[in-house]
N, C-alpha and C positions, 0 to 999 in steps of 0.2 A: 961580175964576169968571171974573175978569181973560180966562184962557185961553180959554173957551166963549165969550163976546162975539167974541173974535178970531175963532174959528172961522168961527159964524158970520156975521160979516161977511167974510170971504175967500168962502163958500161964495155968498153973496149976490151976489158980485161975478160971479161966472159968471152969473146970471139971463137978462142981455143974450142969449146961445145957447144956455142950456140949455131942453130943453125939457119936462123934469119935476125936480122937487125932492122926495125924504126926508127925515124926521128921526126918528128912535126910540131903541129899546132894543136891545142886544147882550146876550146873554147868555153867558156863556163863558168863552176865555183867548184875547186878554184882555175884560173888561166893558166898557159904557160906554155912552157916548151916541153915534150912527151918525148923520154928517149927509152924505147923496148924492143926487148931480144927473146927470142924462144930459146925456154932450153929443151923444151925435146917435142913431140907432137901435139902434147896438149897442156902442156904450161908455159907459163911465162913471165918475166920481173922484167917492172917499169918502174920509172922514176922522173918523175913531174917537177920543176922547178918552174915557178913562178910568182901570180899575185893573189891571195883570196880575197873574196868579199869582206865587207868589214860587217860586226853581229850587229842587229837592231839596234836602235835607240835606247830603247827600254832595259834590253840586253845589259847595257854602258851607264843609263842611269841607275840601275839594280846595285850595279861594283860600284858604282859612284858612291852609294848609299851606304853599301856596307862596310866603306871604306874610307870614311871620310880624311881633307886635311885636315878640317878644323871641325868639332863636335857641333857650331852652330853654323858651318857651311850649308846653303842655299843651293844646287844645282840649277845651273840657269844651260848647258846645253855641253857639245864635245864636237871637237873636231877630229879624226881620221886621217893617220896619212901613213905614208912608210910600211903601206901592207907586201908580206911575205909570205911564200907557203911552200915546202918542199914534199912531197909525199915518196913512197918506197911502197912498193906491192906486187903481191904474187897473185897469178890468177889463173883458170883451170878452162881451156876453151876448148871447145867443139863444133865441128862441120856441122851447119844445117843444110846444107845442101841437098839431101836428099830425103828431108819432110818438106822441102818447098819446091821441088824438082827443078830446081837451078843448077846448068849444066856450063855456063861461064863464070870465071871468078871461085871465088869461096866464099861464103858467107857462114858466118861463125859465132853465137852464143857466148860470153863469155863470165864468167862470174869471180868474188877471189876478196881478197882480203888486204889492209896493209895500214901502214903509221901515217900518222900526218903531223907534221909541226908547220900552224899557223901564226904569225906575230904582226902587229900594229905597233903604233904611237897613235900616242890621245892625247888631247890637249884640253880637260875638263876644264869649264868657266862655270864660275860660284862666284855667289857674295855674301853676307854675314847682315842678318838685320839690326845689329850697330854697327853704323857707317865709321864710328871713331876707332874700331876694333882696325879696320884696314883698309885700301882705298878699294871704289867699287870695283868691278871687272877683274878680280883673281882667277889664276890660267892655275892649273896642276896639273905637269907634264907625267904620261906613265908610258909605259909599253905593256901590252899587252899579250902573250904569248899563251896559245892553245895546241896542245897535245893528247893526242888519243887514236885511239884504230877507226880503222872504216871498212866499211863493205860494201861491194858494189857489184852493177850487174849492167848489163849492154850487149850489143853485137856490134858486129864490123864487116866488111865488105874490102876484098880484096881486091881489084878488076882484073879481068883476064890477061887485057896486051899492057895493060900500065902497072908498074911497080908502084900502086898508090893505094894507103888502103882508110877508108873513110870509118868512123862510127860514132855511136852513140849511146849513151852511160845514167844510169841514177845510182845515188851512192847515199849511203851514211854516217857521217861523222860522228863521235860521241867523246867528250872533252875528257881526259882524266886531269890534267893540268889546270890551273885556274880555277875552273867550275865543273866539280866534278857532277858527270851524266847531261850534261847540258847535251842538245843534240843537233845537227845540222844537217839539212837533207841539202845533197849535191848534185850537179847533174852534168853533161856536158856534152858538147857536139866535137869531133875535131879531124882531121887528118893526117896521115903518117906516109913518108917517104919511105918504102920496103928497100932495101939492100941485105 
């Protein structure tokens, strides 16, 4: 919670130039809460705090591999919990309004860039084919933390009489942290409260 205060008071602090303010729901990878502000006709910075998805199986047993506790550990599976994602990014939007001859609302193109830091806890379960080495069902706690840029692209929908404005995003994450080039396609549905 500590973190969402933070937020939005950084986001606040643009106020001074910005000349519209968001705040809503993301749906997606990753979720959360979307708080963005235009700084001038055709950009704009957002900042997403929430949950991401956690990476494949395979994904987890790979690190597992590469990284064992024990040289003769056994990977028998992992649990997933304590996912976290905050993103920051800047994006470049423009009226379509007038290649679809829509005459309420705005509808807007948007494309743009930014960081993402995602993190987990895992809870790898292993065993060792000598049972006398250690008892069976060994846990190995880790966190897991993914950093790198992303880029993405969507439109969004303003409504004429409702300060609400809806869209819809695909994106690409690509890790430099942990595993470096590892890559995540993103996407998301969400809604934003205009003031």
């Amino acid at each position: 919670m500590k973190y969402l205060f933070f937020l939005v008071l950084m986001i606040a602090g643009y106020s001074g130039f910005a000349q519209q303010h968001q705040v809503g729901l993301r749906l997606g990878d990753p979720y959360g809460i979307s708080l963005k502000t235009s700084l001038n006709q055709h950009y704009a910075a957002e900042v997403i705090l929430g949950r991401g998805s956690p990476n494949s199986s395979q994904y987890y047993r790979r690190t597992f591999e590469q990284s064992k506790p024990l040289s003769s550990a056994i990977y028998d599976g992992q649990q997933v919990s304590g996912a976290f994602s905050l993103q920051a990014r800047l994006s470049y939007e423009e009226s379509l309004n007038g290649e679809f001859d829509i005459v309420e609302g705005n509808l807007k193109g948007f494309a743009g860039i930014g960081l993402q830091l995602r993190s987990v806890t895992l809870s790898y379960f292993y065993h060792t084919p000598n049972p006398g080495d250690m008892p069976l069902g060994r846990v190995d706690e880790r966190s897991d933390v993914d950093f790198g840029p992303e880029g993405f692209i969507g439109v969004s929908y303003l409504f004429q009489d409702l300060p609400v404005v809806i869209f819809a995003e695909m994106g690409l994450f690509m890790e430099l942290l942990n595993r470096l080039g590892h890559l995540k396609v993103q996407g998301a549905l969400g809604a934003r409260y205009s003031f």
